[in-house]
C-alpha positions in Angstrom: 166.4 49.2 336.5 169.4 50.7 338.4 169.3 54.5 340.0 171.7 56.3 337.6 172.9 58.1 341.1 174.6 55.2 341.9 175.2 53.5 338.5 178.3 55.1 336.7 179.0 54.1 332.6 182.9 53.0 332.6 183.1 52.5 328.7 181.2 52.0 325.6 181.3 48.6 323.9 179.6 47.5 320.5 176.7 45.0 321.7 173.7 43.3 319.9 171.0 44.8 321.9 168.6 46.5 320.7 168.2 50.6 321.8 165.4 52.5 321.5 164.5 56.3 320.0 165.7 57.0 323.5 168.2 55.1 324.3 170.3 58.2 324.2 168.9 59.5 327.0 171.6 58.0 329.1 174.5 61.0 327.7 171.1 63.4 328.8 171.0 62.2 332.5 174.9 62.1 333.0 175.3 65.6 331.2 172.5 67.2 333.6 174.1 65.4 336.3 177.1 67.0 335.4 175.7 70.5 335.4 173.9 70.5 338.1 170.8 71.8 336.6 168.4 69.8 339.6 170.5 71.0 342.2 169.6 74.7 340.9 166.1 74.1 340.3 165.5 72.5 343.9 166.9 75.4 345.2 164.8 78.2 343.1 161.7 76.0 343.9 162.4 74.6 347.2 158.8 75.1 348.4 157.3 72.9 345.9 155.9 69.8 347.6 156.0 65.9 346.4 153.1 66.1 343.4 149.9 64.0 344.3 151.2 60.9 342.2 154.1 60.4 345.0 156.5 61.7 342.8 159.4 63.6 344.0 160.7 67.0 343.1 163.3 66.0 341.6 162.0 63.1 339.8 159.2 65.5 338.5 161.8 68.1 336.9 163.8 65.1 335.5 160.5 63.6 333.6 159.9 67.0 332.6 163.4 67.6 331.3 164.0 64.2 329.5 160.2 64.5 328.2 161.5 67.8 326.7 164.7 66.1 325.7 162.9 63.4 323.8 160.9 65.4 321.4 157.4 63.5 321.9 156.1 66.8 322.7 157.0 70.5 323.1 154.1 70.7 325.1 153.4 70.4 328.7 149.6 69.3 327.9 150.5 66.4 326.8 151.2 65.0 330.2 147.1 65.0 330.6 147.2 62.4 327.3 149.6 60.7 329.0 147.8 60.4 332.0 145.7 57.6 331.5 148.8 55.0 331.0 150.1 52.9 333.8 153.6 54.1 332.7 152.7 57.6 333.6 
């Protein structure tokens, strides 16, 4: 999968592939992108450390927004359900 910092969408076509429930999540990251929502939230939390799974700041509040965004869960909880997925 391509980094969508580097990847730009240029158009919208018709296709025969097959999207998932979130599949719009796409419009999410280039709208957040476009606010610079990260950019504030790095700053406010800038002492916050890589989490223990490796993960990056700014990945970690861009899971947490888009796992928000999705609707899966209002809660942050279930993140510990998640857990035991090789996904997560």
């Amino acid at each position: 999968m391509q980094d969508t910092a580097t990847s730009k969408i240029h158009k919208l076509e018709v296709t025969d592939d097959t999207l998932t429930s979130r599949g719009g999540l796409a419009f999410f990251v280039k709208y957040l992108e476009a606010i610079g929502i990260v950019g504030l939230l790095l700053h406010k939390f800038a002492g916050i450390k890589k989490s223990i799974k490796g993960v990056s700041v700014r990945n970690l509040f861009l899971q947490v927004l888009y796992f928000f965004f999705d609707g899966t869960s209002r809660h942050l909880t279930y993140f510990d359900e998640l857990q035991p997925e090789e996904g997560y």
